[in-house]
C-alpha positions in Angstrom: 138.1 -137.1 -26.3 138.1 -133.4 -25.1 139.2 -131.1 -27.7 139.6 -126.9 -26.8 139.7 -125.1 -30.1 141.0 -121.7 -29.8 140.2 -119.6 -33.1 141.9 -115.9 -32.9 141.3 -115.2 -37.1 139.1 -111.8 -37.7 137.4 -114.0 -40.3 135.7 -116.3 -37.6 134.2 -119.5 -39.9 135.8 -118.3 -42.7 139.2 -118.4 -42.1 141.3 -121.2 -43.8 142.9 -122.4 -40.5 139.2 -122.5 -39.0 138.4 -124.8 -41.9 141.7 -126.8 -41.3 140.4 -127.3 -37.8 137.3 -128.6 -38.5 138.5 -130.9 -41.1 141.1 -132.4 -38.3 137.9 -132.4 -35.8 135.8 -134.7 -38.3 138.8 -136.8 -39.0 139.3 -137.7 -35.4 134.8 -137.7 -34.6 135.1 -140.6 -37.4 137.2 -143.1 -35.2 135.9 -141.9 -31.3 133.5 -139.7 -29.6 134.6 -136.4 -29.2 133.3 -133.3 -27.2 134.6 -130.0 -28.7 135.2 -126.3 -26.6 135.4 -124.2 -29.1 137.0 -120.2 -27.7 136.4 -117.3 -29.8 139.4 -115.4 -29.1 138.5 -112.2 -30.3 136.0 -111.8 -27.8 138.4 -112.1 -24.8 139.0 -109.0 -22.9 143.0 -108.1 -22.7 144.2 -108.0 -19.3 142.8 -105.1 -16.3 144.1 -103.9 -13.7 142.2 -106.2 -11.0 144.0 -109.6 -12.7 147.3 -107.0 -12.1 146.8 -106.7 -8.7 146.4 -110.2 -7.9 149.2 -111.5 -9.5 151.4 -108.7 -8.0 149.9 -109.4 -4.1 149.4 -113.6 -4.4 149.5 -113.2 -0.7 146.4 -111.2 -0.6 142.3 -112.9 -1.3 140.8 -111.7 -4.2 137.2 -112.4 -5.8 137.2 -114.3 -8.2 133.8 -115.0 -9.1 133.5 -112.4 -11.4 135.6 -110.2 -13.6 138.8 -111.3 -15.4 140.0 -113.4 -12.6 136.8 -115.2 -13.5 136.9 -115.4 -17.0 140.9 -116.5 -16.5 139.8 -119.3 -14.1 137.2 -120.7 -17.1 140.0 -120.5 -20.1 142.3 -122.2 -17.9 139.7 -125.0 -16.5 138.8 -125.9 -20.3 142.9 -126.1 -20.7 143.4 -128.3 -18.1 139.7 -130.6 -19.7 141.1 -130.7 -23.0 143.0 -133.9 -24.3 143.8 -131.9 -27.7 144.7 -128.8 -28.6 144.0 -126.9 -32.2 144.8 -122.9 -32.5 143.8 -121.5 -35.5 145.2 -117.6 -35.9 146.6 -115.9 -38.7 149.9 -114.5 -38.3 149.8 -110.6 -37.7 152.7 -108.7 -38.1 155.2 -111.9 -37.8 153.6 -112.7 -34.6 150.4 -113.6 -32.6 147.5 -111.3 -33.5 146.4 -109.5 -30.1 143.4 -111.9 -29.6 145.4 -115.0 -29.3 147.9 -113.0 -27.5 144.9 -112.1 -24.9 144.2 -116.0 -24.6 148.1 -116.6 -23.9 147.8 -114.1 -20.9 144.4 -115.6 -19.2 145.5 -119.3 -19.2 150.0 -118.4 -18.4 149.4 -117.5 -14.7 151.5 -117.8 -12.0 150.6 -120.0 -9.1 147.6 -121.5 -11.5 149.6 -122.9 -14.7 153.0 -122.7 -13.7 155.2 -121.6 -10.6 158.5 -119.9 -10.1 161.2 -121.7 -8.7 164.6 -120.2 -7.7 166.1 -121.1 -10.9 163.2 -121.1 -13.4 159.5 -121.3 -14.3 158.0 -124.7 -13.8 154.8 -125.8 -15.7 151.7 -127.4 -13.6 149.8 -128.9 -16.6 150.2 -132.1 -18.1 151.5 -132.4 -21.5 149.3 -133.0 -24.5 149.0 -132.4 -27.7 148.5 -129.0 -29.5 148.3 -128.5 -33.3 148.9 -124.9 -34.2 147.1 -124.0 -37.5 148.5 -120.5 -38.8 148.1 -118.6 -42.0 150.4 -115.4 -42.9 149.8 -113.2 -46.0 153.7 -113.4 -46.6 155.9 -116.1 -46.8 158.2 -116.5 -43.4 160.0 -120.2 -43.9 161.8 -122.2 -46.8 164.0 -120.5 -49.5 161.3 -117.8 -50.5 161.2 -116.5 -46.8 161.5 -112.6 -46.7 160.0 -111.6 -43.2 160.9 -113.3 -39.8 158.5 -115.5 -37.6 158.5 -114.8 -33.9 155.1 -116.9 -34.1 156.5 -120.0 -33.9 159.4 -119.5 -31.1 157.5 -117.5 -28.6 153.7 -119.7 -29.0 156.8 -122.9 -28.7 158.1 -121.3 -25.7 155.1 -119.8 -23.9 153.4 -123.0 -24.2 156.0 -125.4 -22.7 156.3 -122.7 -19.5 153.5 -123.9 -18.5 153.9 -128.1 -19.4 152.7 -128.4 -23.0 155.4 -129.4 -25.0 154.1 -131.3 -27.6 153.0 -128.6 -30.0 153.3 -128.9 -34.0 152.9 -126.2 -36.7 150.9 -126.8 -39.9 151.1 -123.4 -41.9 149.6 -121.9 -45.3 152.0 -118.8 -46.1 151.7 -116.1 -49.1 147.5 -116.2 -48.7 148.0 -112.5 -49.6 151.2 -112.6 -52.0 150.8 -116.1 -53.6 147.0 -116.5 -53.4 146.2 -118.5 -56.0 148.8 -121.3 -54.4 146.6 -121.0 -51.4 144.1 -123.7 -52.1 146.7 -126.6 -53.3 148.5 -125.6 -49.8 145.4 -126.4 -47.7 145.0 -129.9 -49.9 148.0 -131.0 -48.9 148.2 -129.8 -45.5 144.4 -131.9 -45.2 146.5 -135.0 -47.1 149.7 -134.4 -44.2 147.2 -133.7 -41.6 145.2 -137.3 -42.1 148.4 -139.4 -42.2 149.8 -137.5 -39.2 146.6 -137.8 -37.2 146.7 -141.7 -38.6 150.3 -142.3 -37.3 149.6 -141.2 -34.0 147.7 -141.8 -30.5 145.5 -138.5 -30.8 143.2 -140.7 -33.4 142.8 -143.7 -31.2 140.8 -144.0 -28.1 141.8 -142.1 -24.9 140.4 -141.8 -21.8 138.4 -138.4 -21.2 139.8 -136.2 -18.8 137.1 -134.9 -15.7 
């Protein structure tokens, strides 16, 4: 099994959703082979004006054998390898930080991940599963909420533009507010997390994608 990890926390390794990532790689390396991509997205570039250009002239024949064109071409080749999907981010300011927002804007590209129809936006990859790991210093869902989450709708909706629709949330909340609650949330999420994986195809075999 392919799997792309894309980790966007300023704490690299030492993040708690990096953690939860690994633990859900060595649950699924225990039952099949698995070869993991792991991005860094901190070190992505954000968008320059040459990836502009091309995207506002599709007609016109751009290189893209180097630059951000290149680098957009590589992000979205490892998207289209990958039979699983795990982002680990924090949330920043009730939404994506900037590095995983960077990511978002190399692999959503039109004519390469989706096209645009008369009516809507169509997605060109095929569906498969993407686990979202996320970790906000405040609490954003359940009774004790008191900030809102555009997180979760706009990662929901960006993704399924372009075909992946089968995307599931696993978060740790109050890491800065509650933090001493912060290390029974990541036991059970580990607990949830094996019995999910257990319950579904991503731990069985699969073919690998070429």
């Amino acid at each position: 099994m392919n799997i792309l990890l894309v980790n966007s926390s300023p704490r690299k390794h030492q993040a708690c959703t990096y953690q939860l990532a690994q633990f859900i790689i060595q649950q699924i390396s225990e039952k099949i082979d698995v070869e993991v991509v792991e991005v860094d997205a901190a070190t992505l570039p954000h968008l320059d004006a040459d990836y502009a250009k091309a995207l506002s002239t599709p007609d016109l024949m751009y290189d893209e054998s180097s630059g951000s064109l290149s680098l957009s071409n590589q992000l979205i080749a490892q998207l289209n390898k990958a039979d699983f999907i795990i982002i680990a981010s924090p949330m920043h300011n009730f939404s994506l930080p900037s590095s995983l927002k960077s990511w978002v804007d190399h692999v959503v590209r039109a004519g390469r991940t989706f096209e645009i129809t008369a009516t809507e936006k169509q997605g060109l990859l095929s569906n498969k599963p993407i686990y979202v790991l996320v970790s906000a210093g405040g609490r954003f869902s359940g009774k004790n909420a008191y900030q809102p989450d555009f997180f979760t709708p706009y990662l929901t909706e960006i993704m399924a533009t372009v075909g992946l629709k089968d995307i599931q949330f696993f978060t740790i909340e109050g890491t800065v507010t509650n933090r001493e609650t912060v290390q029974e949330q990541i036991d059970l999420l580990q607990k949830q997390l094996k019995n999910h994986l257990e319950s579904t195809e991503i731990s069985r075999e699969m073919p690998v994608a070429i």
